[in-house]
C-alpha positions in Angstrom: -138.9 28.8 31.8 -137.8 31.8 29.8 -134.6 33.4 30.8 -136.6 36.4 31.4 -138.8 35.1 34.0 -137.6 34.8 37.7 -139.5 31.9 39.2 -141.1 32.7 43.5 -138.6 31.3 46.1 -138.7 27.5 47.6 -140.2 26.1 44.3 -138.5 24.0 41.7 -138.2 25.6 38.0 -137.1 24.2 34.8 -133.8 26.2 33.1 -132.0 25.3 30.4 -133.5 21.6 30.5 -132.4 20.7 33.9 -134.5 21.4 37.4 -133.6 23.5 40.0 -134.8 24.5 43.2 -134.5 28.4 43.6 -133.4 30.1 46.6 -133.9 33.7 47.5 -131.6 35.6 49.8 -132.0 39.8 49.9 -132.9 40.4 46.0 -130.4 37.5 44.8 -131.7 34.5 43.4 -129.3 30.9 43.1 -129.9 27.4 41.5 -129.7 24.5 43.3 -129.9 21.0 41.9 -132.4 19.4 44.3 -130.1 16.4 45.0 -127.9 18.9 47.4 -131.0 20.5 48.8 -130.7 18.5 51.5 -127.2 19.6 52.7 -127.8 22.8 52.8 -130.8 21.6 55.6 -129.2 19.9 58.3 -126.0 18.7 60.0 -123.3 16.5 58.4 -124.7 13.2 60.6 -128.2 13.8 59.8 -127.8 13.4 56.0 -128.3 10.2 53.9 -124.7 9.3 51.9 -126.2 10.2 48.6 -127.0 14.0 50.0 -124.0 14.8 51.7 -121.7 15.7 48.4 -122.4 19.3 47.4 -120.8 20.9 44.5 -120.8 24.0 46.1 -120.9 25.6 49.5 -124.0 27.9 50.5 -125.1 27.9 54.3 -128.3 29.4 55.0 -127.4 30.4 58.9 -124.7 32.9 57.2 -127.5 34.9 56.1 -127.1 37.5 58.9 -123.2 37.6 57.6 -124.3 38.6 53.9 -126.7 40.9 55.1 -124.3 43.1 57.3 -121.8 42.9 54.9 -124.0 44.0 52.8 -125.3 47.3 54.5 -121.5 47.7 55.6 -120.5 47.8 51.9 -123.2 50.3 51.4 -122.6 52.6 54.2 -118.4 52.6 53.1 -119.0 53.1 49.6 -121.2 56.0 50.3 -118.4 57.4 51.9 -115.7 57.2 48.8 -118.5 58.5 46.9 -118.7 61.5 49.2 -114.9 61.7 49.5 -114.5 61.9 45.7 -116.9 64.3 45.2 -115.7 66.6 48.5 -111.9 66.0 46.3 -113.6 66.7 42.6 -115.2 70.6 44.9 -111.3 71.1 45.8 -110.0 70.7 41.5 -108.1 73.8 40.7 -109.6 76.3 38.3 -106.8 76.2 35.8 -107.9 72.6 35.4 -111.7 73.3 35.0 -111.3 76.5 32.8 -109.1 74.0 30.1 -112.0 71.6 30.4 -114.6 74.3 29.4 -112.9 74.9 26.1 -112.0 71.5 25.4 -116.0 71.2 25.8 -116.9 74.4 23.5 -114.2 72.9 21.0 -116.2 69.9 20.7 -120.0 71.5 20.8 -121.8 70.3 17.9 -120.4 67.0 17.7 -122.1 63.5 18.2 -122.0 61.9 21.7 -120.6 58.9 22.4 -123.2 56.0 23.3 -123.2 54.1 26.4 -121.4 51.7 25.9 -118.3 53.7 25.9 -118.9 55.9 28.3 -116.5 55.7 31.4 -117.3 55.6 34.6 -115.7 58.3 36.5 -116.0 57.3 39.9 -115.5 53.1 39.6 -116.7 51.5 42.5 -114.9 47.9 42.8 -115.7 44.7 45.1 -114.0 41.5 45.0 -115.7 38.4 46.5 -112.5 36.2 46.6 -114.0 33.0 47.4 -117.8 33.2 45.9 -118.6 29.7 45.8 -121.6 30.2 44.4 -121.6 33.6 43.8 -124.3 34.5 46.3 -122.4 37.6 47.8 -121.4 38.7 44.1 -125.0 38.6 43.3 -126.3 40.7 46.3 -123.6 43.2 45.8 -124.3 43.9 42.1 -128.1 43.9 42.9 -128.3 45.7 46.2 -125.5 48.1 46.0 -126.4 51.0 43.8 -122.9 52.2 43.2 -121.2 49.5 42.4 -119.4 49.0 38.5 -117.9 46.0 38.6 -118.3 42.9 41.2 -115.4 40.1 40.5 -116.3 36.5 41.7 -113.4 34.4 42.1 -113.3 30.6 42.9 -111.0 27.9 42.5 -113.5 25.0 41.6 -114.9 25.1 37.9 -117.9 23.5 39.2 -118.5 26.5 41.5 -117.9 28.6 38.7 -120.2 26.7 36.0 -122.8 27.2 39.2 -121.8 31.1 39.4 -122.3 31.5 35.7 -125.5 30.0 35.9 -126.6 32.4 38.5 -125.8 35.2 37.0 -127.2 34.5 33.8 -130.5 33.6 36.0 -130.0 37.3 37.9 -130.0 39.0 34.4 -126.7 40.3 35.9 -123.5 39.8 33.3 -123.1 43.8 32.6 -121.9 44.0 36.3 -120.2 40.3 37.8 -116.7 39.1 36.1 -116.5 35.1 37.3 -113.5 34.0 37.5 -111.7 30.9 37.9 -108.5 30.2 39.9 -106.4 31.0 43.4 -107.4 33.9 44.6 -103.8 34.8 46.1 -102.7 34.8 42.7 -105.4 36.5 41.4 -104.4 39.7 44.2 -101.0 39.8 43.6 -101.3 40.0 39.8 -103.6 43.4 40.6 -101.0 44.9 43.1 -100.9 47.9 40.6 -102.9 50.8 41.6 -105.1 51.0 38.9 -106.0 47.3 39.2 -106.7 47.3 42.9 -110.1 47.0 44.6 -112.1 49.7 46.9 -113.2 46.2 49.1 -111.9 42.7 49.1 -114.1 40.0 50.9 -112.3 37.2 52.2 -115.1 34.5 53.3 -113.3 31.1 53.5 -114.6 27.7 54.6 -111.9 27.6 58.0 -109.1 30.4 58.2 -108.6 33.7 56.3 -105.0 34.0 56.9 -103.2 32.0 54.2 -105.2 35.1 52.1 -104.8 37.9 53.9 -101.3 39.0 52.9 -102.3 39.0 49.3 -105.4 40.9 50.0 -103.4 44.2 52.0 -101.8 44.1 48.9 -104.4 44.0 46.7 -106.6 46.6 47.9 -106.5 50.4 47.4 -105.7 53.3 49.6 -108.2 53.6 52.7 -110.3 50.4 51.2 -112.2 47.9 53.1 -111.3 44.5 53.9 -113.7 42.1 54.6 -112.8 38.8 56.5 -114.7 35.9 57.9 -112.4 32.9 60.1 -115.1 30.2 60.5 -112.3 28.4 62.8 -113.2 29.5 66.3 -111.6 26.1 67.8 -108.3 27.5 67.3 -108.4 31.4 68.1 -111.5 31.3 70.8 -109.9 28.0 72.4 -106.8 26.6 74.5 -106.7 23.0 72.6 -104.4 24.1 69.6 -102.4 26.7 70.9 -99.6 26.0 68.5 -102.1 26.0 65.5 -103.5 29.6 66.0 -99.7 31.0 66.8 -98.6 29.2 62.8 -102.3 30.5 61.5 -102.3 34.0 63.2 -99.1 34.6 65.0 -99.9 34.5 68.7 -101.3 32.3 71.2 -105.3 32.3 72.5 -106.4 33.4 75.8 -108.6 30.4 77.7 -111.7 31.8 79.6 -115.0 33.3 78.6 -113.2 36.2 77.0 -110.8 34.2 74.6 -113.4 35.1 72.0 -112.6 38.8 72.2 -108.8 37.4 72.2 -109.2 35.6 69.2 -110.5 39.1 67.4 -107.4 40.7 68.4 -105.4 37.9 67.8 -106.9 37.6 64.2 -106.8 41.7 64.0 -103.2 41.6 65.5 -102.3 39.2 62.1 -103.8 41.7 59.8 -101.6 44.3 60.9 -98.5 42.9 60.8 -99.5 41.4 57.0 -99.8 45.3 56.2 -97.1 47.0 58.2 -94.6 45.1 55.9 -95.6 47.0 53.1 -96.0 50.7 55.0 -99.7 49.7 55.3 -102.1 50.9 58.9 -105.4 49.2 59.7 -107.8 50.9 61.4 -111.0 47.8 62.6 -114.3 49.4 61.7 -116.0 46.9 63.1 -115.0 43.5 64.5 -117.7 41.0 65.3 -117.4 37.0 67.1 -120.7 36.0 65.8 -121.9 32.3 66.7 -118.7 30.3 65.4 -117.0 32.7 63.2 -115.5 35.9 63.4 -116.2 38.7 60.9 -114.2 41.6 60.7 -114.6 45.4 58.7 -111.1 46.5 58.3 -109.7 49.9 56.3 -106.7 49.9 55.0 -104.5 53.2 54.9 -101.2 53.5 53.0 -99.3 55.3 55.6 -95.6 54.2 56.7 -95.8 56.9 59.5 -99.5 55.3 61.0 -97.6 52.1 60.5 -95.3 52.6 63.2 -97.9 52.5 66.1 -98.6 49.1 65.5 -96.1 48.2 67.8 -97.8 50.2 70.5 -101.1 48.6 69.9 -99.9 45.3 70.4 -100.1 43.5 73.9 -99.7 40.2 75.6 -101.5 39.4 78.3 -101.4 37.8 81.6 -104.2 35.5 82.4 -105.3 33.9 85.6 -107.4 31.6 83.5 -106.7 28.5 86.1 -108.3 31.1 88.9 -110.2 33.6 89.1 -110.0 34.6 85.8 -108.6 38.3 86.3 -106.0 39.4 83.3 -103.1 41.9 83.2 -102.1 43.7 80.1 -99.0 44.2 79.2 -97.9 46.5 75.7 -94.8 45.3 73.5 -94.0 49.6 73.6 -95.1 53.1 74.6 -96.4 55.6 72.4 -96.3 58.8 74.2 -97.0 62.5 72.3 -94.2 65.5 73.3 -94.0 68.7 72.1 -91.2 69.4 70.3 -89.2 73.1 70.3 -91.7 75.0 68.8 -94.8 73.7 70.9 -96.0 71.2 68.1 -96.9 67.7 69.1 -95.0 65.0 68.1 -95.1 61.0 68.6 -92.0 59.1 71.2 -91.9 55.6 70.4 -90.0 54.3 73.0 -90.0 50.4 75.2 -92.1 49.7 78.0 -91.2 48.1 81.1 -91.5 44.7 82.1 -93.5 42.9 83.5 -96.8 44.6 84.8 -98.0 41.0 86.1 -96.4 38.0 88.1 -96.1 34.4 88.1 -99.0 34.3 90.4 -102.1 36.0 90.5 -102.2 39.0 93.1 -106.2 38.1 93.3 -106.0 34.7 94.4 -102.6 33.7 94.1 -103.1 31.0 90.8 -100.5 30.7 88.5 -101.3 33.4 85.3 -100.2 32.2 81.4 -98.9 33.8 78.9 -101.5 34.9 75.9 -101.0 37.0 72.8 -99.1 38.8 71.1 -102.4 40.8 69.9 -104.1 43.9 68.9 -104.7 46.4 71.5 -106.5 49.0 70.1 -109.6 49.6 69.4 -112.1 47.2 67.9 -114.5 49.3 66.1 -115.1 52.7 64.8 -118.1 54.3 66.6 -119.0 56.7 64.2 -119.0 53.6 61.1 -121.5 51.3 63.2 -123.7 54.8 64.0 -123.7 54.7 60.3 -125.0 51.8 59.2 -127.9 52.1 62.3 -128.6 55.3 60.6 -129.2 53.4 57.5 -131.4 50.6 58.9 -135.1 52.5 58.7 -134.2 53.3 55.0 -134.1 49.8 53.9 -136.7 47.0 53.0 -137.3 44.3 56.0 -138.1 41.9 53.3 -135.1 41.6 51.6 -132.9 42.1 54.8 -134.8 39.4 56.9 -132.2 39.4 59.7 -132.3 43.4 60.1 -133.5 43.2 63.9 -130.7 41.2 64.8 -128.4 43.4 63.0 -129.7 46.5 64.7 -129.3 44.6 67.8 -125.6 43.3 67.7 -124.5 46.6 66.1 -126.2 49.0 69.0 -124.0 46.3 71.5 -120.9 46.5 69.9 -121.3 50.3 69.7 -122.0 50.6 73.4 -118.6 48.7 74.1 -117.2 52.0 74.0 -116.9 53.1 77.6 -116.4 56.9 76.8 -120.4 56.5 75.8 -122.1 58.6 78.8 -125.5 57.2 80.2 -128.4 59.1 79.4 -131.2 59.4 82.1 -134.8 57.8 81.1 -136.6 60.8 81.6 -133.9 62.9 79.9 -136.5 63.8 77.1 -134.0 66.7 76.0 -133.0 66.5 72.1 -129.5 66.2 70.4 -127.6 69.3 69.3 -127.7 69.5 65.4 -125.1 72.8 65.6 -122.1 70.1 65.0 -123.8 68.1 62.4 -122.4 67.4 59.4 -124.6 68.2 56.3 -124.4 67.5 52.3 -121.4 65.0 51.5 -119.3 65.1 54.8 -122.4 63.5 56.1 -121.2 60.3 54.5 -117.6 60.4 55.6 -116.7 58.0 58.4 -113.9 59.8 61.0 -111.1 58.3 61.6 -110.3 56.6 64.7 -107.1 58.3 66.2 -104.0 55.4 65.4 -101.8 55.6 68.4 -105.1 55.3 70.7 -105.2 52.0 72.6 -107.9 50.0 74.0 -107.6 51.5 77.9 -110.4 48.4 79.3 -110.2 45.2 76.9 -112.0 42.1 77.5 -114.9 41.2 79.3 -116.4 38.6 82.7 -119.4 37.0 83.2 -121.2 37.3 86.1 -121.9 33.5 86.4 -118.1 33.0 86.1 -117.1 35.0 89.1 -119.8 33.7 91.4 -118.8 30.4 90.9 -115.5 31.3 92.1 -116.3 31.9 95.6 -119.2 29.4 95.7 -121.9 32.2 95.8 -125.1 32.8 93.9 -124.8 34.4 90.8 -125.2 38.4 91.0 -128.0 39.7 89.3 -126.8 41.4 85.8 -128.6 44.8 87.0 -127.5 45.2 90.4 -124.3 44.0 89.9 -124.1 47.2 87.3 -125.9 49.2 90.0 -123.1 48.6 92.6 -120.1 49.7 90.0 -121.7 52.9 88.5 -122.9 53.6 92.7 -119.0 53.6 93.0 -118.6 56.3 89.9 -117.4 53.2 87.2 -118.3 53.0 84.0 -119.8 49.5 82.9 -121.3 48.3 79.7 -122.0 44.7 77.7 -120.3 42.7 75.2 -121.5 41.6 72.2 -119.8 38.2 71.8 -122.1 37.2 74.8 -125.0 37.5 77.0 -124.6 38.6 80.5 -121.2 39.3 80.3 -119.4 42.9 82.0 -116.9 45.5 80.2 -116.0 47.9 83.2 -113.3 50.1 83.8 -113.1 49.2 87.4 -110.1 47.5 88.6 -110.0 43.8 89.5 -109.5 44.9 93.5 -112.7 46.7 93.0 -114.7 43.7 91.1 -113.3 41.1 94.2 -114.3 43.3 97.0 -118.3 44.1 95.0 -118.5 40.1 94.8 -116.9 39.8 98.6 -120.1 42.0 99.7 -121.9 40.6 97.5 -121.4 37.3 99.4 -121.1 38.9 103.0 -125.1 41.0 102.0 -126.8 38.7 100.1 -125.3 35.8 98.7 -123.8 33.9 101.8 -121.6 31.1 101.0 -122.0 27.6 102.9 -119.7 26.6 105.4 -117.0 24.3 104.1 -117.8 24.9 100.1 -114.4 27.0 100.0 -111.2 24.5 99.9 -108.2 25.5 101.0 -105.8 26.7 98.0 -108.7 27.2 96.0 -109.3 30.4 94.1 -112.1 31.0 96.3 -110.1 31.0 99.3 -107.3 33.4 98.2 -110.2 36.2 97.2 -112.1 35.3 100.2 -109.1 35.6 102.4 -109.1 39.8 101.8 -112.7 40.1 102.8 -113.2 42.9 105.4 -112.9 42.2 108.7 -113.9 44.1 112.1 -112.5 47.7 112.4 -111.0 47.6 115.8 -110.1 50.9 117.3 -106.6 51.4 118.7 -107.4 54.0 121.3 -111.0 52.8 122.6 -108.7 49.2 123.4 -106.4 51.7 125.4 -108.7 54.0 127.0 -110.9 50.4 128.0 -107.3 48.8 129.5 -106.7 52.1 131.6 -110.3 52.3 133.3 -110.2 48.9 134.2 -107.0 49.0 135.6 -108.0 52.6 137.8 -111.4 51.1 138.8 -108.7 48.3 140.2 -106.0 50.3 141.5 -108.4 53.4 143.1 -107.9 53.6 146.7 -111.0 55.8 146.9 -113.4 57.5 145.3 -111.3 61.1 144.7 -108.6 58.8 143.6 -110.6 56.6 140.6 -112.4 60.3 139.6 -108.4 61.2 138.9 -107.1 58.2 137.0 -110.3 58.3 134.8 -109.8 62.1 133.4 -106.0 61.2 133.2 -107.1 58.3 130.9 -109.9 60.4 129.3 -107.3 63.4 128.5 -104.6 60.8 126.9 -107.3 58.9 124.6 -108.0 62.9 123.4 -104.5 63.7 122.9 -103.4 60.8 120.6 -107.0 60.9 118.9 -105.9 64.3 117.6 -102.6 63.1 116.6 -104.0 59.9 114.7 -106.5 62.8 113.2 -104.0 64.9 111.3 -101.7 62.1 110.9 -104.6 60.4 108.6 -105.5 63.9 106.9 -102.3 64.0 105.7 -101.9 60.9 104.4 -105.3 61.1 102.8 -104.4 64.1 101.1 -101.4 62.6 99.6 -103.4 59.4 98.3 -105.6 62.6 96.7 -102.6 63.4 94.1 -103.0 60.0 92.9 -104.8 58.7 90.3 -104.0 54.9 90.0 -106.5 52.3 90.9 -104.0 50.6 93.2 -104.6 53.6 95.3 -108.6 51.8 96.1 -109.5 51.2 99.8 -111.5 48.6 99.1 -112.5 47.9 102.9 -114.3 51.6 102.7 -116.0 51.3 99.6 -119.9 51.9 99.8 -121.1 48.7 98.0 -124.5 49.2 97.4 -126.8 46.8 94.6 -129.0 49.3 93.4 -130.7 47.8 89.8 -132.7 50.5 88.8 -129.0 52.7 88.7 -127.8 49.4 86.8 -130.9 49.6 84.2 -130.3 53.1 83.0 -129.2 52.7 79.7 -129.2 55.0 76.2 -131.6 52.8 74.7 -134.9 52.3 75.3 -136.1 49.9 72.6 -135.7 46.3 73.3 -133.4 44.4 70.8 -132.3 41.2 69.6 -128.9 41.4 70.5 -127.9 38.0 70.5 -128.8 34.9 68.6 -131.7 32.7 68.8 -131.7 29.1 67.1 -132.8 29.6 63.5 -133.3 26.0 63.5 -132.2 22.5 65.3 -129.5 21.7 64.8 -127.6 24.6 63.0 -124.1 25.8 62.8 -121.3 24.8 59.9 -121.9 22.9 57.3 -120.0 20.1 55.8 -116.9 21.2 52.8 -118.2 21.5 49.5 -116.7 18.3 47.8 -116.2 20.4 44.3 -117.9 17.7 42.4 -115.1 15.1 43.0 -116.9 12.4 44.0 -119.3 12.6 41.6 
C-alpha cells in the first residue's frame, strides 16, 4: 500500500513490507502487528501464551477517556485562544503605531514563505506517556489549534511503533516522538518559553511519581491532565499505607471512598504545586470505571497558594456503622474587612475535633481518613462548556459522545447551588448576561478559598440495610428531603447514590419513618449493639401530654373523694381551672424558646420527632433535564476492564 493511501478500519494492510491490522479511533489511525491483536481483545487469563506479550499498550475500553480528553482539550484551548486575542485588543497604541511603520518600511519587499513563518499564538500538548502515540495522533488531527503535539515514551519499541503511526497519519509537520523519562524530559523544560499549555499524564497504575515534574513543567493557568488506573489503593481500605507513600493521605472505606480517592489524588496535586507558589483549581474530576481522570489548571499565584491549607480536610468516618462522616478542616479561611472597608483573607487554625471516638448516630467507632482536598471538584461553567460543544461535533468519530454527555450533565448537577426547574416551566433563559464574541470562550474561575460545604455521597441500598429495612425507592426518598426544603442531587461515580445537604440526624429520622410508614422491619432482625439498633433506638415515640396525665389523676381522684354531687361539680372546675393555668404557662414558655431556636441556623438545631416525612416521588422526579442519558457505564464487552502491562518487547 502506498503511504498515501489510508486503508478502512478492522482490515489487515501491507506497509512497508510487513502486515498490520489498522485500528481507527476518532480520525486517528494505529498499526498493529496481528500477533498482539489478541491482547488488546480480552483479559490476561483468556489469552494463549504466545498472545499475551504486547510491545505496546493500547486498551480499547479507554476510548471514552481519549474522547473527553479530547473535547476537554478543545474547549480549554479555545479559551487561551480567546484570552490572547481579548490581551492582543488591550496592546497599547505606542506599540501598534511602531508596528505600522516598521510595516510601511518594509512595503515592497518579498514575503517570507511558510515555512518560516511563526506562529504567533503556539498552542502546545504533551502526551507524556504515548505508548503508542494514539492520544498524540487524535490531538494533532482533531484539535484545530494545535502547533506542536510531543509524544514521549520510555520504550524504543513504543517509539519505533509511534513513528510508524505517524508516518501512516501523514502527520510529522505536527507530532515530535520522543524517547526517554518523561520526569526528565519536564524538568529540562521548566523555562517558561519551553513549557506546555497541557501536559497529559496517562500512566499504566499511578500518576504521582510524575506529577511534581509536570506542575513544573506546565505554563501559567495550563491544563493538567491525569489518569491513576490504581483504584485498589485510593478507592479501597486494603493498602492504606500504599496510597498515604503514593498520594499522601489515607482512603476513606465505604461506598464513597471513590470520591475520597479524587480528593486524595487532587489533595497530592496541590501540595506538588504549592511548593513552588503554584494554585490548582479541578475543572473537572471524574472516577470512571477503575480509574480516575482528572482536568486540573494550574495558576502561578503564591497568594491563591495559601488557601490550600483551608481546602484540606480529614475526615471522620463511621465506616464500621452506619456509614455517616464528619469533616473536619486542617484551618479557617475567613474574609474581614480591613480599615478602609476592603475585604481581605484571615488565615487562622480551626478547632479540634468536630467528631468523636464514637459515632453520635449509632454509637460505632469512626476512623481517621485523609488528609484531602476539600474544595470543589469541578468547574461548572468548564463542563457547561464542553456540553455546549457536543451538537457541533461528528457522532462518528466521537463514538462514546452519549455517554460523555451523560456523565458530564451528572457531574455538573453535583453542584447543589443548581436550582430545580419545574417540568412545565416552559419559560426561556435570559441572554441579557451572556457573554458574546471571545469572552464567550473564557472559562470563570472558581473562587479559591471556596470549600466544598456537602462532600461525599450514600447509597440508598447502604442505609437500608443498616436497619434491616427495604431499600427506599431513589425518587421518594428524594421526594421526602426536598418536602423538608433540602437540596439533593446524584453522583456520578455511581448509580443510585444521594449528595444532599441535609444533616445526618435528618437522613436517620427519613429512613426511621421510612421503616415505621412503609418499610417495617421484622421482629428480632435488629441485634443488640448493632448499628441498627443504636439509629433505631432514637425513633419517635408516643407524645404523652403532661397536663392531660394531671387533669386525668385529679378527676379520678374527685369522682372518688366527692361526698355529693355539689361537691364533685367543685373539684372538677378546680381541676379544669388548674389544667388552664399551667397550659398557658407551658404556652409562652415554648414560644419563647421557639423563638430563640429561630436565631439559629445550625442543623443541630433539627427536631427531628416533628419533621413532616412525607415520600412524595413525583417532588423527587423533578429534575433540570428532561432528556434521558447514559450516565453510567454499560459493559462494552465480557469481560472488560485493564489490560495486561505492555512487556516493551523484552521477551521477544
Amino acid at each position: 500500500m502506498s503511504s498515501n493511501e489510508v486503508a478502512s478500519p478492522d482490515s489487515e494492510v501491507q506497509y512497508r513490507g510487513k502486515s498490520y491490522r489498522v485500528i481507527k479511533e476518532g480520525r486517528a489511525y494505529i498499526l498493529k502487528p496481528p500477533a498482539e491483536t489478541a491482547a488488546t481483545q480480552a483479559t490476561r487469563r483468556d489469552l494463549k501464551p504466545e498472545d499475551k506479550d504486547q510491545t505496546v499498550f493500547y486498551n480499547p475500553i479507554q476510548q471514552f477517556n481519549r474522547d473527553l480528553t479530547v473535547l476537554a482539550i478543545r474547549v480549554y484551548g479555545e479559551h487561551v485562544m480567546a484570552k490572547n486575542k481579548l490581551a492582543n485588543k488591550h496592546t497599547p497604541k505606542s506599540r501598534t503605531k511602531k508596528r505600522k511603520r516598521e510595516d510601511e518600511q518594509v512595503k515592497g519587499t518579498e514575503e517570507l514563505p511558510d515555512t518560516q513563518h511563526v506562529d504567533p499564538c503556539p498552542f502546545t500538548i504533551l502526551d507524556a506517556l504515548s505508548a503508542s502515540g494514539l492520544r498524540a495522533l487524535r490531538y494533532a488531527s482533531e484539535i484545530p489549534f494545535v502547533t506542536r503535539v510531543v509524544a514521549n515514551d520510555l520504550s524504543s519499541s513504543a517509539i519505533q511503533s509511534m513513528k510508524l503511526n505517524i508516518e501512516y497519519n501523514r502527520l510529522e509537520n505536527l507530532i515530535q516522538p520522543n524517547t526517554g523519562d518523561a520526569r526528565m524530559y519536564m524538568y529540562r523544560h521548566v523555562e517558561e518559553r519551553k513549557k506546555f499549555d497541557v501536559i497529559d499524564l496517562d500512566p499504566y497504575g499511578s500518576a504521582a511519581p510524575f506529577i511534581d515534574a509536570a506542575v513544573q513543567g506546565i505554563k501559567d493557568e495550563g491544563l493538567l491532565c491525569i489518569t491513576c488506573t490504581d483504584a485498589g489503593v485510593w478507592a479501597s481500605n486494603g493498602y492504606p499505607e500504599k496510597s498515604f507513600a503514593l498520594y499522601g493521605g489515607i482512603p476513606m472505606k465505604g461506598l464513597h471512598s471513590h470520591e475520597g480517592g479524587l480528593r486524595l489524588i487532587l489533595n497530592s496535586v496541590a501540595i506538588a504545586a504549592g511548593k513552588y507558589g503554584l494554585a490548582i483549581e479541578p475543572l473537572l474530576s471524574l472516577s470512571i470505571d477503575f480509574y480516575a481522570r482528572l482536568f486540573v489548571r494550574i495558576h502561578r499565584s503564591p497568594a491563591q497558594a495559601k488557601f490550600m491549607s483551608g481546602n484540606t480536610m480529614v475526615v471522620y468516618n463511621c465506616d464500621s456503622g452506619c456509614g455517616a462522616w464528619t469533616t473536619q478542616p486542617l484551618t479557617q479561611t475567613r474574609q474581614k474587612l480591613d480599615k478602609k472597608g476592603n475585604p481581605f483573607y484571615h488565615f487562622g487554625l480551626a478547632q479540634a475535633p468536630t467528631g468523636n471516638q464514637k459515632c453520635e448516630h449509632c454509637g460505632m467507632k469512626t476512623h481517621l481518613s485523609g488528609p484531602m482536598w476539600a474544595g470543589p471538584l469541578h468547574n461548572s461553567d468548564f463542563i457547561q462548556k464542553i456540553l455546549d460543544l457536543l451538537p457541533q461535533v461528528d457522532r462518528d468519530v466521537y463514538q462514546t459522545l452519549d455517554r460523555v454527555e451523560g456523565m458530564l450533565t451528572t457531574a455538573l448537577e453535583e453542584d447543589l447551588s443548581l436550582q430545580i426547574i419545574p417540568e412545565n416551566d416552559q419559560s426561556p433563559a435570559s441572554e441579557d448576561t451572556a457573554p458574546t464574541g471571545d469572552s464567550l470562550h473564557i472559562i470563570a474561575r472558581t473562587d479559591p478559598a471556596l470549600r466544598e460545604p456537602h462532600p461525599f455521597y450514600f447509597g440508598l441500598a447502604s442505609i437500608s440495610k443498616v436497619i434491616h429495612t427495604t431499600t427506599v425507592p431513589y425518587y421518594e426518598f428524594l421526594g421526602a428531603l426536598r418536602h423538608l426544603g433540602y437540596r439533593c442531587t446524584r453522583s456520578h461515580t455511581k448509580p443510585n447514590t444521594v449528595r444532599t445537604d441535609a444533616p445526618w440526624t435528618v437522613i436517620w429520622e427519613i429512613m426511621r419513618e421510612w421503616a415505621r410508614q412503609k418499610g417495617p422491619i421484622k421482629e428480632g432482625s435488629i441485634r443488640p449493639g448493632t448499628a441498627g439498633a443504636g439509629i433505631m433506638a432514637k425513633s419517635r415515640k408516643l407524645q404523652i401530654n403532661p397536663q392531660l396525665t394531671a387533669l386525668r389523676q385529679e378527676l379520678i381522684t374527685a369522682s372518688e373523694d366527692g361526698k355529693d354531687v355539689p361537691d364533685l361539680i367543685t373539684r372538677v372546675e378546680a381541676a379544669l381551672y388548674r389544667s388552664r393555668s399551667q397550659c398557658s404557662l407551658d404556652s409562652s414558655t415554648e414560644l419563647s424558646a421557639g423563638n430563640a431556636r429561630d436565631t439559629r441556623t445550625d442543623n443541630s438545631s433539627v427536631d427531628c420527632s416533628k419533621l413532616d416525612v412525607v415520600f412524595d416521588e413525583s417532588l423527587g422526579r423533578q429534575t433540570r433535564r428532561r432528556k434521558r442519558l447514559v450516565r453510567y457505564q454499560v459493559n462494552p464487552r465480557a469481560n472488560w476492564g485493564p489490560l495486561g502491562r505492555a512487556s516493551g518487547g523484552a521477551r521477544r
